[in-house]
C-alpha positions, -999 to 999 in steps of 0.1 A, spaced: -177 52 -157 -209 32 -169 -237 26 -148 -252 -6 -165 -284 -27 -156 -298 -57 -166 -336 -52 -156 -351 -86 -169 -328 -105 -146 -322 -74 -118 -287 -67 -122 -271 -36 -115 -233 -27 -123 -212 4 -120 -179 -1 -140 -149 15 -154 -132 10 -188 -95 18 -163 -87 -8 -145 -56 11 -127 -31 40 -142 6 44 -139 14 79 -136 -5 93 -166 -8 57 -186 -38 39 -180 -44 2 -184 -77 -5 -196 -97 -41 -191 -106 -42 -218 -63 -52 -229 -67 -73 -193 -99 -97 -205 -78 -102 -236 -46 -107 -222 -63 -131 -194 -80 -149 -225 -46 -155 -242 -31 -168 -208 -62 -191 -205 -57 -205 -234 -19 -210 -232 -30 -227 -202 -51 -254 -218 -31 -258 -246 1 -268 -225 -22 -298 -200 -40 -307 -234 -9 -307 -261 1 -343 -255 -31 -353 -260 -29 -340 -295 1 -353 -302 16 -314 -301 50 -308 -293 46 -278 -264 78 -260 -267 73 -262 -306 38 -247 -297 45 -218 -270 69 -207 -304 42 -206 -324 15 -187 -296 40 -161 -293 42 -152 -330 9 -156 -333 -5 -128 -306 16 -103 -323 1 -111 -362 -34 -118 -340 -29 -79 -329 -22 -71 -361 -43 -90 -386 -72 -79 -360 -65 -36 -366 -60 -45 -408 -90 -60 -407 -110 -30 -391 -86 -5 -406 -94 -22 -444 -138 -23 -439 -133 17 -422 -108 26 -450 -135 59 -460 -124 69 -426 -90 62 -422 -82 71 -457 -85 108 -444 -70 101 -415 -33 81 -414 -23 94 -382 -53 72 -363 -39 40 -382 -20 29 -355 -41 44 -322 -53 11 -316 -57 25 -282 -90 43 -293 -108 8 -301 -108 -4 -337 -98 -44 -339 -122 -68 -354 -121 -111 -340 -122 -125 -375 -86 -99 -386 -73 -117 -349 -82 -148 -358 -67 -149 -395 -37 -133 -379 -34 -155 -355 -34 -183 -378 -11 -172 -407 17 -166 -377 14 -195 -358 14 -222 -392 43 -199 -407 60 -215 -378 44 -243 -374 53 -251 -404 92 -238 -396 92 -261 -369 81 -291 -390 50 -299 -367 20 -314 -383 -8 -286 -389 -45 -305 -386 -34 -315 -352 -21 -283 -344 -50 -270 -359 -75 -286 -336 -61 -276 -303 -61 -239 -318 -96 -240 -322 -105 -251 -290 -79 -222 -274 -94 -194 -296 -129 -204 -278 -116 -201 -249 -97 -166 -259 -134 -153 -274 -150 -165 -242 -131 -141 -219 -120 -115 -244 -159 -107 -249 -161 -96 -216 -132 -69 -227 -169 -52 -248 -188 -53 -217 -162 -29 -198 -163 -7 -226 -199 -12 -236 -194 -17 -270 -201 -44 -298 -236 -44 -282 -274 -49 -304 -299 -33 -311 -332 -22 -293 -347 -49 -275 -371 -59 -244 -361 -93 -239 -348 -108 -210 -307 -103 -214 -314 -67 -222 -286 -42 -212 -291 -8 -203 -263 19 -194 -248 56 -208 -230 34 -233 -262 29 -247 -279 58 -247 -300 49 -222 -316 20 -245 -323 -12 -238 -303 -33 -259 -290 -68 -271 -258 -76 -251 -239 -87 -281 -209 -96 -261 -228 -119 -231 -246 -145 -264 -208 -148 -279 -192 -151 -247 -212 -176 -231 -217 -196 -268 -178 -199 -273 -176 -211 -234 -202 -237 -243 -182 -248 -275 -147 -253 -251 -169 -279 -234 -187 -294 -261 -151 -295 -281 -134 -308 -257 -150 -335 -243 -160 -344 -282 -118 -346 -283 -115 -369 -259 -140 -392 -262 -150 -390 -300 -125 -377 -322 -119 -396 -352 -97 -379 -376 -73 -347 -372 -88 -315 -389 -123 -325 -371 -123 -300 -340 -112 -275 -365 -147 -282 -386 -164 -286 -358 -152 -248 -347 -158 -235 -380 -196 -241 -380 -200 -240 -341 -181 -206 -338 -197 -191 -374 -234 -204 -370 -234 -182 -337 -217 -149 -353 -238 -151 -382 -271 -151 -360 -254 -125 -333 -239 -106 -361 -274 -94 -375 -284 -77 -341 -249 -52 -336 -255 -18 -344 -216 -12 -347 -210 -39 -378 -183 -38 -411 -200 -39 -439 -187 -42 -475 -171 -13 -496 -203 -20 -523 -242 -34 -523 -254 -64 -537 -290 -64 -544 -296 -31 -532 -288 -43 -493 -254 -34 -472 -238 -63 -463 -221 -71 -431 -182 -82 -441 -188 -111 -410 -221 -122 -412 -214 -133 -450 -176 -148 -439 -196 -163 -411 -222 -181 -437 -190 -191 -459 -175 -205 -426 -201 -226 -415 -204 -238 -451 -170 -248 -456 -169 -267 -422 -200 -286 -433 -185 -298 -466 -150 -306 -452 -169 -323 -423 -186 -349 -452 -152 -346 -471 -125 -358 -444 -146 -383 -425 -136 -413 -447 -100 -401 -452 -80 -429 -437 -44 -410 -440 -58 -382 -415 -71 -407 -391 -61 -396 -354 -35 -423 -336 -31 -412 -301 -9 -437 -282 -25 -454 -252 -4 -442 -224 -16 -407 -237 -53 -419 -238 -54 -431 -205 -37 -395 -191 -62 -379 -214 -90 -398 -194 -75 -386 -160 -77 -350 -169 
């Protein structure tokens, strides 16, 4: 139980990480904003797939798969940057229950299992692609709020206006991490979306688009957690955190493959009318 406040804007909360318990297993929200994130998206992704020129039964395949490598690439990830720790203890490996999964693992999870069968079913991939992108925003959007209930993945010291205060953070007040991500990735499904529908030239584009949108923001937010991976070694002298530097590569790449792709002619986007003038409808 957390009693957390938001004093610059005179909030007041009193939360549990257990949303309910069946006989002595408990089901926390933290599993609920992430499963609710994941059904969200599903959502979007089904009214939306035509648009893209996405086959949706071909695509429901490839969401399935890739929750289960999401879950998975998400606790390797964590598990390899905490490997002092886990190297002396095995046995905690696999008690994902205890916390331990990191977005970027999910993400790169998520994406090797879902183009393995994309690719299996024959779909096209930069299509596919581009719909992903705008689903994952709309996963990290709600799945934030998953840190909240267990105050976690919050900043550092602060007095601005968002700051948090609660047991979970010692009684400090502090950056809440988890509200800037949140309500950034809910801005990028609007801003990616409607730039689909109205301005999309190529296929691969959204996916650019996500890649500096989505790593401009964790690079920033990144640099105020108090709970970040950092890199097995120093460079210069300085600890590194493993996502603010993948996030600076991201944002990177997307710029360059945004210059790259926007004269490439065989990636240009043909979306027949009848689908163009549903698309307007939605």
């Amino acid at each position: 139980m957390f009693n957390v406040s938001f004093p610059g804007l005179g909030l007041e909360f009193t939360i549990n990480r257990v949303a309910f318990s069946i006989g002595d297993f408990s089901i926390y929200w933290y599993a609920i904003c992430i499963a609710t994130g994941v059904v969200l998206a599903l959502v979007y992704a089904y009214f939306n797939a035509k648009r893209f020129n996405v086959d949706v039964d071909k695509l429901v395949n490839c969401f399935i798969v890739g929750v289960i490598t999401a879950i998975l690439g998400a606790r390797i990830y964590y598990v390899a940057f905490k490997w002092d720790y886990f190297s002396n203890n095995l046995d905690q490996i696999l008690n994902i229950r205890d916390g331990g999964i990191a977005i970027y693992g999910a993400i790169i999870g998520a994406l090797l299992g879902g183009l393995i069968v994309a690719k299996i079913q024959k779909m096209e991939l930069l299509p596919v692609l581009d719909l992903t992108m705008i689903c994952f925003l709309i996963g990290q959007a709600v799945g934030r709020w998953g840190n909240f209930m267990n105050q976690e993945a919050y900043g550092s010291e602060t007095d601005s206006l968002f700051r948090m205060v609660s047991e979970g953070t010692g009684g400090v007040a502090v950056h809440p991490c988890f509200l800037y991500e949140s309500v950034w990735c809910a801005l990028g499904v609007l801003a990616l979306h409607i730039f689909s529908k109205k301005w999309q030239k190529y296929y691969g584009q959204i996916t650019f688009l996500y890649m500096v949108w989505y790593g401009f923001e964790r690079m920033i937010v990144e640099g105020l957690r108090t709970d970040s991976l950092y890199l097995p070694f120093a460079i210069c002298g300085y600890q590194i955190r493993v996502s603010q530097i993948l996030s600076a590569v991201i944002v990177i790449a997307g710029i360059v493959l945004l210059i790259v792709f926007r004269n490439k002619n065989n990636f240009k986007r043909e979306i027949k009318e009848e689908v163009i003038q549903e698309a307007e409808n939605v």
